[in-house]
C-alpha positions as a Markdown table, in Angstrom:
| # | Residue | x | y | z |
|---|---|---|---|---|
| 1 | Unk | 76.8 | 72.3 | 2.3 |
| 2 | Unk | 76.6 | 69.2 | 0.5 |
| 3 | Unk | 73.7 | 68.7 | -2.3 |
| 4 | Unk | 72.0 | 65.1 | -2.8 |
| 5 | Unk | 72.6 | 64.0 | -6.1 |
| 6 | Unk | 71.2 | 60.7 | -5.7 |
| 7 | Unk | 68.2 | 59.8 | -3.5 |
| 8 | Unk | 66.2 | 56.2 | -3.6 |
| 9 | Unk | 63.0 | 56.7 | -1.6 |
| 10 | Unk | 61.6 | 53.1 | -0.5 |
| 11 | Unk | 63.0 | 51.8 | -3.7 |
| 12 | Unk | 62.1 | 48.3 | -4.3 |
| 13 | Unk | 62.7 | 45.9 | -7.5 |
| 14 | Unk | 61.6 | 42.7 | -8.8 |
| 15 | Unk | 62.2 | 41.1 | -12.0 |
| 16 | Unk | 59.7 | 39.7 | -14.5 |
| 17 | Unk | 61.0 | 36.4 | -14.0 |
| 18 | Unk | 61.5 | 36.4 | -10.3 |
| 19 | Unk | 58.4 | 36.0 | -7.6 |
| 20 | Unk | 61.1 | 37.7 | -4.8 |
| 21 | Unk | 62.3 | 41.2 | -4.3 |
| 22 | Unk | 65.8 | 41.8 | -5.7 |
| 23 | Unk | 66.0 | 45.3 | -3.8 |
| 24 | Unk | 63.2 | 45.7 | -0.4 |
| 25 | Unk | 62.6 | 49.3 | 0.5 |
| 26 | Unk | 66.0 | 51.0 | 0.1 |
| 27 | Unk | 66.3 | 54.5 | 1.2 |
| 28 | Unk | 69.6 | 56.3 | 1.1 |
| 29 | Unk | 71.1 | 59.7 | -0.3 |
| 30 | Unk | 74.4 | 59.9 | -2.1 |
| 31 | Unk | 75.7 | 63.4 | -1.9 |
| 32 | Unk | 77.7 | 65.2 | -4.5 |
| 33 | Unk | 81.2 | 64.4 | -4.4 |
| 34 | Unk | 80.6 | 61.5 | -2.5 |
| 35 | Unk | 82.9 | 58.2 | -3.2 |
| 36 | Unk | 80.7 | 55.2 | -2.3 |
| 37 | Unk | 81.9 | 51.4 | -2.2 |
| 38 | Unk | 79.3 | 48.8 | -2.6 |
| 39 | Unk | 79.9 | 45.6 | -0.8 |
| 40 | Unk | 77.8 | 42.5 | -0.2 |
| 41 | Unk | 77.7 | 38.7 | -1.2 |
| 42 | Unk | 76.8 | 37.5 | -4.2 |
| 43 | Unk | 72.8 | 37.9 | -5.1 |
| 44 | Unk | 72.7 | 40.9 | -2.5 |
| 45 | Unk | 71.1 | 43.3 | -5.2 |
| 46 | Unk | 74.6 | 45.5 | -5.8 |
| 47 | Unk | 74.1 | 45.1 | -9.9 |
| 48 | Unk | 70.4 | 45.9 | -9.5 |
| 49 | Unk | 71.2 | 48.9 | -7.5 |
| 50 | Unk | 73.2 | 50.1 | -10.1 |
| 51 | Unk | 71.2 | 49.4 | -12.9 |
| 52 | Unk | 68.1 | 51.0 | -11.2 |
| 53 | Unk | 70.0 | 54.5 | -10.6 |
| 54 | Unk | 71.1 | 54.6 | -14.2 |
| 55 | Unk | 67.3 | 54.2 | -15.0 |
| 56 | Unk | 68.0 | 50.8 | -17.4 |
| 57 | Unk | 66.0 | 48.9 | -14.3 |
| 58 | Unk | 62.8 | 49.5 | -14.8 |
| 59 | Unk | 62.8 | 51.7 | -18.2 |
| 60 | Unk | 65.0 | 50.0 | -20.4 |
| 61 | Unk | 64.2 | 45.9 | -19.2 |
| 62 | Unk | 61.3 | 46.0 | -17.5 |
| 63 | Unk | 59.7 | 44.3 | -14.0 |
| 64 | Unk | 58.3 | 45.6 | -11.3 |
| 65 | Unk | 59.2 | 48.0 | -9.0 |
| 66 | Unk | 57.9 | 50.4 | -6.1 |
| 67 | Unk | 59.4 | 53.7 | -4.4 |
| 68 | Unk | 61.8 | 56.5 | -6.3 |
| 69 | Unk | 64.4 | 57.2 | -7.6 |
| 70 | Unk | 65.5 | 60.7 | -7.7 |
| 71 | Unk | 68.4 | 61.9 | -9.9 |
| 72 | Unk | 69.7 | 65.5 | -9.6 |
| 73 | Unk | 66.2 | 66.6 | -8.3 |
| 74 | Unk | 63.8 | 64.9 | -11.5 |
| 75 | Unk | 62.4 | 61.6 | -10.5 |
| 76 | Unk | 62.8 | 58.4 | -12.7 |
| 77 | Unk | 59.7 | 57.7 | -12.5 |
| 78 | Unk | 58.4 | 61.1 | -14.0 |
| 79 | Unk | 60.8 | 61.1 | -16.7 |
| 80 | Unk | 60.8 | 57.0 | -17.1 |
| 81 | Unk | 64.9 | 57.2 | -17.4 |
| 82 | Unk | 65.4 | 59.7 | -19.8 |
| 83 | Unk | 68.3 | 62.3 | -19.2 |
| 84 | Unk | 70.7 | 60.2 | -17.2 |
| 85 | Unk | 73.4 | 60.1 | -19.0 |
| 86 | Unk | 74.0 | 63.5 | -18.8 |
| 87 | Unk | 74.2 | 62.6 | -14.9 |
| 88 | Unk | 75.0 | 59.5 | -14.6 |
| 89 | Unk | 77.5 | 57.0 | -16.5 |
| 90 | Unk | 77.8 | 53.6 | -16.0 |
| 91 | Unk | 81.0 | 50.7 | -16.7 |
| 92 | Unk | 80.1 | 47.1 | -16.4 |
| 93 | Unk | 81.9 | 44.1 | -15.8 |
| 94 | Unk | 83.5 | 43.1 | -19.2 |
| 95 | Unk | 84.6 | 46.3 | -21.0 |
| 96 | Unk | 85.6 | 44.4 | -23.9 |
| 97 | Unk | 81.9 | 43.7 | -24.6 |
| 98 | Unk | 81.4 | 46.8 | -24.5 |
| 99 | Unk | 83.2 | 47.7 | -27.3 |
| 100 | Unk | 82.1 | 48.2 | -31.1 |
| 101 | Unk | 84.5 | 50.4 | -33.1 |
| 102 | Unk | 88.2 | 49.7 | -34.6 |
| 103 | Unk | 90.3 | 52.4 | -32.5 |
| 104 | Unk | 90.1 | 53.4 | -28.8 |
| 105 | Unk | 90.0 | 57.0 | -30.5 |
| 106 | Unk | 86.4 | 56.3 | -32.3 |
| 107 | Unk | 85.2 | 54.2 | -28.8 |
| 108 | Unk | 85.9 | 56.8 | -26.8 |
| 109 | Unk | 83.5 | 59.2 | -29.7 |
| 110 | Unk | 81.2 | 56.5 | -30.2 |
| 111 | Unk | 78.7 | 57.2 | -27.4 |
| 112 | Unk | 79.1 | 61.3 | -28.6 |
| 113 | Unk | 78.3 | 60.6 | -32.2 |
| 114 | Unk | 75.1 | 58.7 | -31.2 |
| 115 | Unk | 73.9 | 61.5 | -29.4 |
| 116 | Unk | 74.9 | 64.2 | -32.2 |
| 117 | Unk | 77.6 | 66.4 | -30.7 |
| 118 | Unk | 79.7 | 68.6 | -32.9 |
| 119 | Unk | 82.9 | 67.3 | -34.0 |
| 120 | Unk | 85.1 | 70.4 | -32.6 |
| 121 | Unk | 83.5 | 69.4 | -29.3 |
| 122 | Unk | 84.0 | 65.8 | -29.9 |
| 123 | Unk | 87.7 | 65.6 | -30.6 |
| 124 | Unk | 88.1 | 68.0 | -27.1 |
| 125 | Unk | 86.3 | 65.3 | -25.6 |
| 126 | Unk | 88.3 | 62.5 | -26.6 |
| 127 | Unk | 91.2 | 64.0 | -25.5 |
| 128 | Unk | 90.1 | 65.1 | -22.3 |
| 129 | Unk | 88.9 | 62.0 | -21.9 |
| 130 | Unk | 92.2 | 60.1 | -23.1 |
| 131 | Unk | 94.2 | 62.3 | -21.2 |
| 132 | Unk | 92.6 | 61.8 | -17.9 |
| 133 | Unk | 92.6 | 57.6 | -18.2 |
| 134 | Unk | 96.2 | 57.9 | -20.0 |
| 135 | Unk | 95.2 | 56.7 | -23.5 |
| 136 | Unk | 97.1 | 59.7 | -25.5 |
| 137 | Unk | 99.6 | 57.2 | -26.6 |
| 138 | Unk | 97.1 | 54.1 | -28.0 |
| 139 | Unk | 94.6 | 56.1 | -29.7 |
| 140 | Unk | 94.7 | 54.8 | -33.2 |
| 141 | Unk | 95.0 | 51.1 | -31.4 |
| 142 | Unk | 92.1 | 48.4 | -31.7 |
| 143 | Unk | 90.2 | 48.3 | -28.0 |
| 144 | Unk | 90.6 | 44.2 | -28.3 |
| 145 | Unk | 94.8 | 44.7 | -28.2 |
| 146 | Unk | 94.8 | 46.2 | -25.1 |
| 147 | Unk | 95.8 | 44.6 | -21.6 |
| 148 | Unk | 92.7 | 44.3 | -19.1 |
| 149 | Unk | 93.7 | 47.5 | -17.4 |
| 150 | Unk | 93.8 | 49.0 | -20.2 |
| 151 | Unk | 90.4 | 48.1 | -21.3 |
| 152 | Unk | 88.6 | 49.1 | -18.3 |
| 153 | Unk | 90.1 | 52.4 | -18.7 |
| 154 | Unk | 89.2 | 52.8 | -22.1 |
| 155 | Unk | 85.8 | 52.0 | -20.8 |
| 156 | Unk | 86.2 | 54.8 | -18.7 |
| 157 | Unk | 87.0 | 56.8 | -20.8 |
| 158 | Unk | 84.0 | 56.6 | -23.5 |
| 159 | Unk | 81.8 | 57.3 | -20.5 |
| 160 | Unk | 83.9 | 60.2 | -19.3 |
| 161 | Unk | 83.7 | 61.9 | -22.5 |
| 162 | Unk | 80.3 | 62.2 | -21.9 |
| 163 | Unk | 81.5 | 64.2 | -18.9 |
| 164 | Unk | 78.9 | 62.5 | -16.4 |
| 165 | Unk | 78.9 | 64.0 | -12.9 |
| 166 | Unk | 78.4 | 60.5 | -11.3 |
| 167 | Unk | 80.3 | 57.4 | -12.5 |
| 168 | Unk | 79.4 | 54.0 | -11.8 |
| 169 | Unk | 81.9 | 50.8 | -12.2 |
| 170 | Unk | 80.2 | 47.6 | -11.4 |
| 171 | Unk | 83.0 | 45.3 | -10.4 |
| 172 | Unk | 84.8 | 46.8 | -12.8 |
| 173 | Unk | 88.0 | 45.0 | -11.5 |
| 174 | Unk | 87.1 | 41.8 | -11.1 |
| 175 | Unk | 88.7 | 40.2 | -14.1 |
| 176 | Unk | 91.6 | 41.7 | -13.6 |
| 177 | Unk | 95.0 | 41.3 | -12.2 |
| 178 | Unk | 96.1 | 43.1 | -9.0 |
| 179 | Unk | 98.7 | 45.4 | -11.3 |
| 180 | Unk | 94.9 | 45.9 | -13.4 |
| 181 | Unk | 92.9 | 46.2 | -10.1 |
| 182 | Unk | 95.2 | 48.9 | -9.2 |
| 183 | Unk | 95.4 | 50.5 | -11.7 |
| 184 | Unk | 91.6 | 51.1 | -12.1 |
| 185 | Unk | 91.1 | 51.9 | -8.6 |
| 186 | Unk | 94.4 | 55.0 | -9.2 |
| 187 | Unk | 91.8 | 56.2 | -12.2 |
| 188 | Unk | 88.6 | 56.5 | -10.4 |
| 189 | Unk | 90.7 | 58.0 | -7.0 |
| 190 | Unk | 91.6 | 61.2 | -9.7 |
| 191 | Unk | 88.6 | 61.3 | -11.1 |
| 192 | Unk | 87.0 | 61.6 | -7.7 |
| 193 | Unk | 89.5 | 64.1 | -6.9 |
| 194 | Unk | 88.5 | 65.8 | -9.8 |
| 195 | Unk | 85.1 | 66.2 | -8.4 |
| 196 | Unk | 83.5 | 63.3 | -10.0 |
| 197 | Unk | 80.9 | 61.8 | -7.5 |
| 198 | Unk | 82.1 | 58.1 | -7.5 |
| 199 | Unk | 79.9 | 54.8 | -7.0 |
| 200 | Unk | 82.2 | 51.7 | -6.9 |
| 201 | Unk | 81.0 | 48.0 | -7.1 |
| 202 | Unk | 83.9 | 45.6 | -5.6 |
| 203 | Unk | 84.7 | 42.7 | -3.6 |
| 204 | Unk | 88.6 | 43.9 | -2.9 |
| 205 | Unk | 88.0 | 45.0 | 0.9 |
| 206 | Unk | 91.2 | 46.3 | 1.3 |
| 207 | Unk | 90.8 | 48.6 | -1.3 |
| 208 | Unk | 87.3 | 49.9 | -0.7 |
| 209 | Unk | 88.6 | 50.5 | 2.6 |
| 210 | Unk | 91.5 | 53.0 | 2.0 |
| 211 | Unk | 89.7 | 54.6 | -0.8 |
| 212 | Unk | 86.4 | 55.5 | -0.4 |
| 213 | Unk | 84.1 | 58.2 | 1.9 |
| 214 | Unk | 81.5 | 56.1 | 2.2 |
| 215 | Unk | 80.9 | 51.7 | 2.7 |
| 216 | Unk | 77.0 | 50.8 | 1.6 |
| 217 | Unk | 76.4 | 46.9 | 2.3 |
| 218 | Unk | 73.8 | 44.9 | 0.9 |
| 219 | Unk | 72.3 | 41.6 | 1.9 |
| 220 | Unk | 69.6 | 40.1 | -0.4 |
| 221 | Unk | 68.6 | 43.4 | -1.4 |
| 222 | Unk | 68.1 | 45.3 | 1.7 |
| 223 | Unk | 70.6 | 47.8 | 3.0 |
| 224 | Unk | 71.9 | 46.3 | 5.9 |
| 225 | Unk | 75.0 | 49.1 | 6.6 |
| 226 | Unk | 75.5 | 52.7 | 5.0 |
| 227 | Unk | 78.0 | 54.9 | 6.9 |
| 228 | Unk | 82.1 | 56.1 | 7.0 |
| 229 | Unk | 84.3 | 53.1 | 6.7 |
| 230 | Unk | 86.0 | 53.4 | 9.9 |
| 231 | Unk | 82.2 | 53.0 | 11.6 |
| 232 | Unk | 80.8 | 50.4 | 8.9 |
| 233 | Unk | 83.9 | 48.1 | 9.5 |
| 234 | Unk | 84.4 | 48.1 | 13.4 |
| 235 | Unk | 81.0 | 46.3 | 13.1 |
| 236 | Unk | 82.2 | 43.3 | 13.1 |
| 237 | Unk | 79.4 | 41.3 | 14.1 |
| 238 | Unk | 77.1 | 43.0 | 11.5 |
| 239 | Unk | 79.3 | 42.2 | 8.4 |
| 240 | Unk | 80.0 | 38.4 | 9.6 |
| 241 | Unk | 76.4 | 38.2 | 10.0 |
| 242 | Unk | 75.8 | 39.2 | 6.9 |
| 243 | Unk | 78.9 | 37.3 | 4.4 |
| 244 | Unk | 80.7 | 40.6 | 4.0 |
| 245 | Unk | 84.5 | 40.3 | 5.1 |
| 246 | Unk | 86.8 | 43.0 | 7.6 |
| 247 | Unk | 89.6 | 44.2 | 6.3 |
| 248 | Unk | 92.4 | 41.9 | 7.8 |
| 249 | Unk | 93.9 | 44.7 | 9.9 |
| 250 | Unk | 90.4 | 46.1 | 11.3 |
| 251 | Unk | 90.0 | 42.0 | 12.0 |
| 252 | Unk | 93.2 | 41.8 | 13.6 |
| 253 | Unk | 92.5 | 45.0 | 15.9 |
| 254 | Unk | 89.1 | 44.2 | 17.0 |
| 255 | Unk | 90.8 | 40.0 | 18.2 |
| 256 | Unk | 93.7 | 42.3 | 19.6 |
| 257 | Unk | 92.2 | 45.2 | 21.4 |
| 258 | Unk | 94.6 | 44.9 | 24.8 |
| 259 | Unk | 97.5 | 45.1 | 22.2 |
| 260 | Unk | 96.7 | 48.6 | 20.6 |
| 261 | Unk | 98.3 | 51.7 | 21.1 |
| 262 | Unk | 96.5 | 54.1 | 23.7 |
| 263 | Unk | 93.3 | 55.7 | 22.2 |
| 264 | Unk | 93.6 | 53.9 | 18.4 |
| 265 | Unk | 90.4 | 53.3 | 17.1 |
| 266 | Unk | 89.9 | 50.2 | 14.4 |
| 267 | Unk | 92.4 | 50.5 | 11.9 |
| 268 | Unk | 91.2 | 49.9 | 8.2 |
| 269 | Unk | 94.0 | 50.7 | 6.4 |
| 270 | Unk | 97.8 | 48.8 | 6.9 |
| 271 | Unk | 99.3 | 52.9 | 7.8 |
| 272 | Unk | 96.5 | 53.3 | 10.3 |
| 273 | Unk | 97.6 | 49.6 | 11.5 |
| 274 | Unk | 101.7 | 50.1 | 11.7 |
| 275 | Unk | 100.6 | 53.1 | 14.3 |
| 276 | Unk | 97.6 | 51.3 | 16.3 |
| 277 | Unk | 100.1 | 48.0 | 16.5 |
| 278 | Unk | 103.0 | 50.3 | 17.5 |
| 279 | Unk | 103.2 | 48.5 | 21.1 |
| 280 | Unk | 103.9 | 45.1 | 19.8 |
| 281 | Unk | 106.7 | 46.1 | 17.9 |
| 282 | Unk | 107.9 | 48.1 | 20.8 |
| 283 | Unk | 107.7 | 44.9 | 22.6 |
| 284 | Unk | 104.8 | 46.5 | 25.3 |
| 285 | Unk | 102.0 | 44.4 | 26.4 |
């Protein structure tokens, strides 16, 4: 049976400088082991989210905020943040600020040396950690000499060494080319698969859609869609009214349903497409 990891309880968030609600009363559970992609226009509350579940939102910088968050069973707001990084890890935007040491060796330590770990345990870490984003071979390099990819896996990587069971990348991809993109979304699939419970941030549609268990759409901060991506993206008239794209062959389908194969249901990925669109290259009707 699966255990709730994550829970927010009528969450909602404002910032100091805002009058409006960035999140409105959002109540979901993330299980563990879950994969969850996070899709929504922009200013839908997906960053805040984040933030919030890590605990920097409120704790760290501040506003106002009603609800819970519950982490691994101890609510945020009984221990006002403290402890989630043993839970939860999080990788922004721009890895490369980020970064503050000279090698992607001492990055990837950095985080472990601030919190005082042995040095045996350490240098296991890093190379567990190197291993699993495929940095053996650029350990003694400088993080600002890597490619894109190979910064967002670095920054991977210095949160994986603190062996989080729930990872966080918050459009984590979006500066980067589709080689990057891919390559970043290839990481996060293993680590999933290595039982890492997985919270992804992007606007690539088609890749949300083959990879993840789960689709959570926001719209100005309240959750508007939370379910399995076949069910979240046949809902066509949900995500239009609310700025969030299909995935072109679940578009195609649902304009097309007389032209489908017998029995196929809304294909979101192009494999589940070359068999529901088997008729029309058969020639049928």
């Amino acid at each position: 049976m699966s255990k709730p990891i994550i829970e927010l309880r009528d969450y909602s968030y404002r910032y100091s400088s805002d009058e409006e609600l960035v999140l409105q009363d959002i109540s979901l559970t993330i299980d563990e082991g879950d994969f969850i992609g996070v899709v929504g226009c922009n200013r839908a509350g997906k960053s805040t989210l984040c933030k919030s579940i890590v605990g920097i939102l409120p704790f760290v910088f501040g506003g106002d905020w009603n609800g819970e968050i519950v982490i691994d069973g101890q609510s945020l707001n009984e221990t006002k943040g403290k402890g989630t990084t043993d839970v939860v890890g999080i990788v922004f935007q721009d890895a490369e600020s980020q970064f503050t040491q000279q090698t992607v060796e001492d990055e990837i330590a950095f985080a472990m040396c601030n919190f005082g770990y042995d040095r045996a345990l350490m240098r296991e870490r890093v190379r567990f950690a190197a291993e699993a984003c495929g940095l053996m071979g650029m350990l003694d390099r400088s993080p600002y000499h890597l490619s894109g990819g190979q910064q967002q896996r670095l920054a991977v990587a210095s949160i994986l060494a603190l062996q989080p069971r729930v990872i966080i990348l918050d459009e984590s991809t979006s500066q980067l080319d589709p080689l990057g993109r891919d390559e970043i979304f290839r990481l996060v699939g293993e680590l999933h698969r290595m039982g890492r419970t997985v919270i992804m941030v992007d606007h690539n549609i088609e890749k949300i859609a083959s990879t993840v268990d789960k689709v959570m759409v926001l719209h100005q901060g309240r959750l508007v869609a939370y379910g399995e991506p076949h069910t979240v993206f046949a809902n066509k008239e949900l995500l239009e009214d609310h700025f969030v794209r299909l995935p072109q062959v679940a578009d195609a389908a649902l304009s097309l349903p007389h032209r489908l194969a017998p029995g196929a249901g809304t294909p979101i990925t192009l494999d589940e497409a070359v068999s529901a669109f088997a008729p029309l290259k058969k020639g049928g009707a």
